[in-house]
C-alpha positions in Angstrom: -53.0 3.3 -25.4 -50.9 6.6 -25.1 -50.7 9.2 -27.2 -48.0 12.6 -27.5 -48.9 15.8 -29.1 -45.9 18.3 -30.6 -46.5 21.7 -32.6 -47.0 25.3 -31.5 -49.3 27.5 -31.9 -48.7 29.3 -35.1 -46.3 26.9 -36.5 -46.6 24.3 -39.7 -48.4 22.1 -38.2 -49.9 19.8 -34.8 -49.0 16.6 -34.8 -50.1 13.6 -32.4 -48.9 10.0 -32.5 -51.6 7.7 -30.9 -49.9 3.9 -30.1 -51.9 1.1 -29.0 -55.5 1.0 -30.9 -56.6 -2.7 -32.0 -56.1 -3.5 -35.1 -58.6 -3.6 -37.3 -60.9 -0.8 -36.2 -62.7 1.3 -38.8 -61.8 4.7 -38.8 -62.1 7.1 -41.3 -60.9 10.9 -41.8 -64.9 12.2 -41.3 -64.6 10.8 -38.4 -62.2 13.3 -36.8 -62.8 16.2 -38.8 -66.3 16.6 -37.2 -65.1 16.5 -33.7 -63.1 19.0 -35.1 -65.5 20.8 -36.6 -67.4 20.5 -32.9 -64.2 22.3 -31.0 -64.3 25.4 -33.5 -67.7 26.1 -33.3 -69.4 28.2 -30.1 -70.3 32.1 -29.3 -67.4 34.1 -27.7 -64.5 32.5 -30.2 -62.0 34.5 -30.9 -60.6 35.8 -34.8 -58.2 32.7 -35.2 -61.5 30.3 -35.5 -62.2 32.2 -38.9 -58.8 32.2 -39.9 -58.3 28.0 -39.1 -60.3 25.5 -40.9 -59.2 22.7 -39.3 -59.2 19.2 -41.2 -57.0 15.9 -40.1 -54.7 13.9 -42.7 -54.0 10.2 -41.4 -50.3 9.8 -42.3 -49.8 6.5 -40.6 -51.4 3.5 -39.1 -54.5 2.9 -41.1 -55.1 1.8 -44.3 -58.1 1.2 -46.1 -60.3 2.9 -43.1 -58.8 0.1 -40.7 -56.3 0.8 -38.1 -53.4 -1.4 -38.9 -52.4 -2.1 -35.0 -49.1 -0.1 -35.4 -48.7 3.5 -34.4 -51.9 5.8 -35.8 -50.1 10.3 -37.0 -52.5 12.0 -37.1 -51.8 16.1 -38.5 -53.8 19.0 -39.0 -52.3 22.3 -40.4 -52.3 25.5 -39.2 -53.4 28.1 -42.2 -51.9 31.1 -39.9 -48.4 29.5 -40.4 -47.5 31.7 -43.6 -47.8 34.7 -41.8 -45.5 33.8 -38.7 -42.9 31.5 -41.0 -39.8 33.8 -39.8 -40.8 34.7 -36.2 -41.8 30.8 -35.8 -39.5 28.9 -38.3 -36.9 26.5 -37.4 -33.5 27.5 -39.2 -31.4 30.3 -37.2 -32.9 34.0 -37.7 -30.6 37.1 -37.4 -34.1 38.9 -36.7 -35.7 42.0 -37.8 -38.0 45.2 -37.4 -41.0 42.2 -37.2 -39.1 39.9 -34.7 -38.5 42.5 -32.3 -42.2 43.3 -32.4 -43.4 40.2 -31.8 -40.8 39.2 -29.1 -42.4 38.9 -25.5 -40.8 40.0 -22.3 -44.3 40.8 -20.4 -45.8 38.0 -19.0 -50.0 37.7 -18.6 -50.8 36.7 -15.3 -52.6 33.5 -14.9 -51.0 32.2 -18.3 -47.9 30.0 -18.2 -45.7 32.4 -19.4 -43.3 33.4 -16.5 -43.3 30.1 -15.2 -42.3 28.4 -18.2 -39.9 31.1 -19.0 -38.2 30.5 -15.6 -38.3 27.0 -16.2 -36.5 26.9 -19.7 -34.8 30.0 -19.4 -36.3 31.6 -22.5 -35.9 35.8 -22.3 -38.4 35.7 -25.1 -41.8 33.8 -23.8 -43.2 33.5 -27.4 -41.2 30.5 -26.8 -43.8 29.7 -24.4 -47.0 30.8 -24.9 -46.7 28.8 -28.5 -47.0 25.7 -27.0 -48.6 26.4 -23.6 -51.6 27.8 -25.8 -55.4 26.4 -25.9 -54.5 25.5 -29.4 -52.5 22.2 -28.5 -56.0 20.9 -27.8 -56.8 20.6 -31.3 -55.0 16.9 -31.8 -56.4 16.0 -28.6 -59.8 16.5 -29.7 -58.4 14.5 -33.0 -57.3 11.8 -30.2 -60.0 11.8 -28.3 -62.5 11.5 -32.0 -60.0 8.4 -32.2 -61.1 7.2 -29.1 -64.9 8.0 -29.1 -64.8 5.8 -32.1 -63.5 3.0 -30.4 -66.5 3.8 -27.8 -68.9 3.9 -29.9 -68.2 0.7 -31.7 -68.6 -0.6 -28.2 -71.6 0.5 -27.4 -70.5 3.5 -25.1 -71.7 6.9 -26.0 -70.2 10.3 -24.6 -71.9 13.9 -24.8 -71.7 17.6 -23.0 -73.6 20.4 -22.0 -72.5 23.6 -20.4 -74.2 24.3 -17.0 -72.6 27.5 -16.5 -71.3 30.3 -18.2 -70.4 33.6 -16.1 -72.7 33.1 -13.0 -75.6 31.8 -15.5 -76.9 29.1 -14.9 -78.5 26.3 -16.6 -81.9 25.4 -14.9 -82.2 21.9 -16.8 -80.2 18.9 -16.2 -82.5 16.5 -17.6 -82.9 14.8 -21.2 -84.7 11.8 -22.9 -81.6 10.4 -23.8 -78.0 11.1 -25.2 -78.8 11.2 -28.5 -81.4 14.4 -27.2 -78.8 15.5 -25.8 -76.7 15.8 -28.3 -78.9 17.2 -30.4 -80.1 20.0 -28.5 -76.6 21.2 -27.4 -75.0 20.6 -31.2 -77.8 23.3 -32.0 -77.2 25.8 -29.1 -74.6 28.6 -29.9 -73.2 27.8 -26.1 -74.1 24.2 -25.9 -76.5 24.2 -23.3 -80.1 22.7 -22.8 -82.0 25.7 -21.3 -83.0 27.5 -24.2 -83.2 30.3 -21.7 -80.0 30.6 -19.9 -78.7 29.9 -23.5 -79.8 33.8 -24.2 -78.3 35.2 -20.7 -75.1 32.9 -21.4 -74.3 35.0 -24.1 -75.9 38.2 -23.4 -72.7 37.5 -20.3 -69.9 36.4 -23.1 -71.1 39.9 -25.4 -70.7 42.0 -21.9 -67.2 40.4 -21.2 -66.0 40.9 -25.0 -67.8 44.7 -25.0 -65.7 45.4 -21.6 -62.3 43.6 -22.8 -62.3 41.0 -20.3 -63.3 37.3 -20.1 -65.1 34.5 -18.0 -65.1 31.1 -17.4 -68.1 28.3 -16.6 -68.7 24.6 -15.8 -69.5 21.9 -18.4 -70.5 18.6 -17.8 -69.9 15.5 -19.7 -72.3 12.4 -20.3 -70.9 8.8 -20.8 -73.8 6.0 -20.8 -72.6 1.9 -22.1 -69.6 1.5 -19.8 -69.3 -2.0 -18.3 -69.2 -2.3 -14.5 -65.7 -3.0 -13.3 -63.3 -0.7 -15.2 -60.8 0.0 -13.1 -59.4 -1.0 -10.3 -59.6 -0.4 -6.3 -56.2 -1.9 -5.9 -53.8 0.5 -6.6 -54.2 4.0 -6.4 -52.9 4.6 -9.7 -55.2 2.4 -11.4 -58.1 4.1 -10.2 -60.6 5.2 -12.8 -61.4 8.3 -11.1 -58.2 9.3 -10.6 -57.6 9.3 -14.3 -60.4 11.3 -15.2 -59.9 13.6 -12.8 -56.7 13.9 -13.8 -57.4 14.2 -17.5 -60.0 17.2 -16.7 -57.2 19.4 -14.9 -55.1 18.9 -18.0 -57.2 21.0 -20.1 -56.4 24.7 -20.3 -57.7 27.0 -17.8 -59.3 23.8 -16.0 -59.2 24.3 -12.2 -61.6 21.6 -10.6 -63.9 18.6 -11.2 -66.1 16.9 -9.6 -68.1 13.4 -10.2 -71.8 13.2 -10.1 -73.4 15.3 -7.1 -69.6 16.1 -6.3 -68.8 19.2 -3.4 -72.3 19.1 -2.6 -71.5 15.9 -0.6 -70.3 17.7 1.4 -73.5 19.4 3.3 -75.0 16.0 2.8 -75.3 12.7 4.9 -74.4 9.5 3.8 -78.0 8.2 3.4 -78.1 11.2 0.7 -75.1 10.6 -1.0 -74.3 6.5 -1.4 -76.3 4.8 -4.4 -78.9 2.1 -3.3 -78.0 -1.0 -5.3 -81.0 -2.8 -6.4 -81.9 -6.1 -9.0 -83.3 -7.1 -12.1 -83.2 -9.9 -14.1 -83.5 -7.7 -17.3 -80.4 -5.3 -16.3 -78.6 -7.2 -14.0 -77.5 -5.0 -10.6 -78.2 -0.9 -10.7 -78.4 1.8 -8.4 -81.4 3.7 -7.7 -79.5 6.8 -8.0 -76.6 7.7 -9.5 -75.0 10.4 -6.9 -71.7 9.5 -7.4 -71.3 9.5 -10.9 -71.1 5.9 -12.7 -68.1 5.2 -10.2 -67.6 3.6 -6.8 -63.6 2.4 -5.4 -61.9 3.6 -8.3 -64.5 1.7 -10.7 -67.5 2.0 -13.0 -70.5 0.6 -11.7 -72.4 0.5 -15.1 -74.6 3.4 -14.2 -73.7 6.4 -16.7 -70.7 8.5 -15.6 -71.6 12.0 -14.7 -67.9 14.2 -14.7 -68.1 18.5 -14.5 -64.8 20.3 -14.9 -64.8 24.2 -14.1 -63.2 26.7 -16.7 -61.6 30.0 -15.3 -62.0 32.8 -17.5 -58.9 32.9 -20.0 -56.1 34.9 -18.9 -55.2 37.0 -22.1 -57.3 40.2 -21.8 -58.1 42.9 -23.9 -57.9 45.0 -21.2 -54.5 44.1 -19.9 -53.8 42.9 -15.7 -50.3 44.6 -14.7 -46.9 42.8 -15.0 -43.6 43.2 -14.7 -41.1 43.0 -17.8 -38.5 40.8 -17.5 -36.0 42.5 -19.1 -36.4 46.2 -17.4 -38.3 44.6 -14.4 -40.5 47.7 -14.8 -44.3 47.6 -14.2 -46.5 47.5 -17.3 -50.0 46.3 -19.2 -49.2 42.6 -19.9 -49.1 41.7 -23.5 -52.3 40.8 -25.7 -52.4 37.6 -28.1 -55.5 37.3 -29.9 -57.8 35.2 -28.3 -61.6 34.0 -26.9 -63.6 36.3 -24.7 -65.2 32.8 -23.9 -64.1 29.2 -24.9 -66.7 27.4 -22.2 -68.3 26.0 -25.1 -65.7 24.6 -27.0 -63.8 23.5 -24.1 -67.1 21.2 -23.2 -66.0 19.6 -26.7 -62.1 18.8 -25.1 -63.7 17.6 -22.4 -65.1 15.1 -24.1 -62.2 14.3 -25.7 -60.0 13.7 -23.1 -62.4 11.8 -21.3 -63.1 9.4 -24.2 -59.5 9.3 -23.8 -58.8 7.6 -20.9 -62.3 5.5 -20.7 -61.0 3.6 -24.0 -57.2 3.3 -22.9 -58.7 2.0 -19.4 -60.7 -1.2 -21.5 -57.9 -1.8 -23.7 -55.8 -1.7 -20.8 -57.8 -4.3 -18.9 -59.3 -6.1 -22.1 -57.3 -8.1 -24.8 -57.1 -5.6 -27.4 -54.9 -6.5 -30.3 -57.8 -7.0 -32.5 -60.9 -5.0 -32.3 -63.6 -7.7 -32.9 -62.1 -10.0 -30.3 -62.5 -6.6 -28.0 -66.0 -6.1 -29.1 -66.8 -10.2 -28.1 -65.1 -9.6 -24.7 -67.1 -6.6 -23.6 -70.1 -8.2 -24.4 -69.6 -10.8 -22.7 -68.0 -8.6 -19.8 -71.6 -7.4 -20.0 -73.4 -10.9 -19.7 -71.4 -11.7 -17.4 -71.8 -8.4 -14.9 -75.9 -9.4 -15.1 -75.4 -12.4 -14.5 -73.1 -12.3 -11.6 
């Protein structure tokens, strides 16, 4: 499975191709549009939340709510489009009063804008901030709803919570079960499960807005059903950990991750960091803990995978960091797009996503996967087979 995303911020559309899903795998519109629905939601967003509604249309590679096997479009539009449709359209612009406003020659620092100006050699970095923006990660969240479906119709269930927002933290890190889980964060403004830090978290995100600035957190995501043995300890690229970790530092303003007790191995010994494996004829082989996360050589060991990814604070700021114009190499406030004073909570949602991701394009990597139901028969017996062994 592999998917590419194309579309800029504030232009027609975003656009992602997914190639690879079985054939035959029901998957409906709804099915995306609340994930969707999921990403936009959260206290701190910015103006372009109310402005953006955002729904998918299927184009290609399903028909009749089954995936047809061949190469799944997925689009959503972008409502703001009619206002940008001459400073972001495609056909050759002489430019006006309204261009020359909008153009950008100050660069925010932390964002990709100098960089990728460098790199392409654009003198205006709209050219760059369009496409480096958070917004991309709408169609992954529509990839990754592709995905979770597949999960789910596998038996494998992924959730988040936000453990930290601003130096708050959350005190709670236990739950009944996923479904709690989800439940609790789906009704929590920030997504987290301590009701109480769930008050300071935002009393933090208000301060942040109030003082034109922004900050960052940590958010943690849940997968529980995952056969034992995805993966691979054979080649370094194979390695399931690898991936994920991987897929985490792709999002946005991601700058770490870390898998079940993570850093904190550090301070520890081994006795207090390695999983003791134990027996049972009901589950087959489990560990008695689950310090490392659900993974073990580059593999799943069956226990639920436990991955945290840490959010810096976003880099456009209402209160402006210095730079340096490109064009008069003079010293100046960098330049303000609208945008989040907080996106923690909605990033815990593209977390999930991109993690869904790579779990589902790891199994139909390793599993036959031209048609779903002979995928669903071979992880079950994967399953058996793993207690059994």
């Amino acid at each position: 499975m592999r998917y590419l995303t194309a579309g800029e911020s504030h232009g027609p559309q975003l656009t992602t191709i997914i190639e690879g899903l079985p054939a035959g795998m029901p998957l409906l519109q709804e099915d995306i549009n609340e994930q969707l629905a999921r990403r936009q939601k959260g206290h701190g967003r910015g103006r372009r939340m109310q402005i953006e509604k955002d729904t998918v249309n299927i184009t290609s590679g399903v028909r009749h709510g089954s995936t047809l096997g061949s190469p799944v479009a997925l689009v959503v539009e972008n409502n703001d489009w009619k206002h940008w449709t001459k400073i972001m359209g495609s056909e050759p612009f002489d430019g006006d009063e309204e261009e020359v406003k909008r153009k950008i020659t100050r660069p925010r620092p932390g964002h990709a804008d100098l960089n990728g100006a460098m790199k392409y050699g654009h003198r205006d970095m709209r050219n760059v901030l369009e496409r480096s923006s958070a917004r991309e990660t709408t169609v992954r969240v529509a990839a990754g709803a592709v995905a979770k479906k597949l999960l789910s119709l596998l038996g494998i269930e992924v959730a988040s919570h936000v453990v930290e927002i601003g130096g708050v933290k959350s005190t709670i890190s236990t739950y009944e079960s996923i479904q709690q889980l989800k439940e609790v964060t789906e009704n929590s403004p920030v997504r987290c499960l301590d009701k109480e830090a769930e008050q300071e978290m935002m009393k933090a995100i208000d301060t942040a807005k109030e003082n034109g600035d922004s900050i960052g957190g940590i958010v943690e995501v849940i997968v529980e059903g995952m056969p034992a043995g995805v993966g691979s300890y054979v080649h370094y690229d194979r390695k399931l950990d690898g991936k994920l970790a991987a897929a985490i530092c792709s999002i946005n303003a991601f700058k770490g991750v870390e898998f079940g007790i993570g850093f904190e191995a550090a301070h520890k010994p081994g006795s207090k960091v390695h999983d003791e494996i134990a027996w049972s004829a009901e589950e087959g082989y489990y560990r008695k803990t689950n310090r490392l996360g659900g993974l073990e050589g580059g593999m799943t060991t069956g226990m639920p995978l436990v991955i945290r990814g840490v959010m810096k604070p976003i880099p456009t700021l209402y209160k402006p960091l210095l730079s340096v114009d490109i064009e008069t190499k003079e010293a100046f406030s960098a330049s303000v797009e609208r945008s989040d004073s907080c996106a923690v909570p909605a990033a815990a949602v593209v977390a999930e996503s991109v993690i869904a991701w790579e779990l589902a394009a790891a199994i139909t990597d390793q599993f036959y996967a031209d048609r779903f139901e002979a995928l669903q028969e071979i992880i079950s017996e994967q399953r058996k087979y793993a207690r059994e062994f």
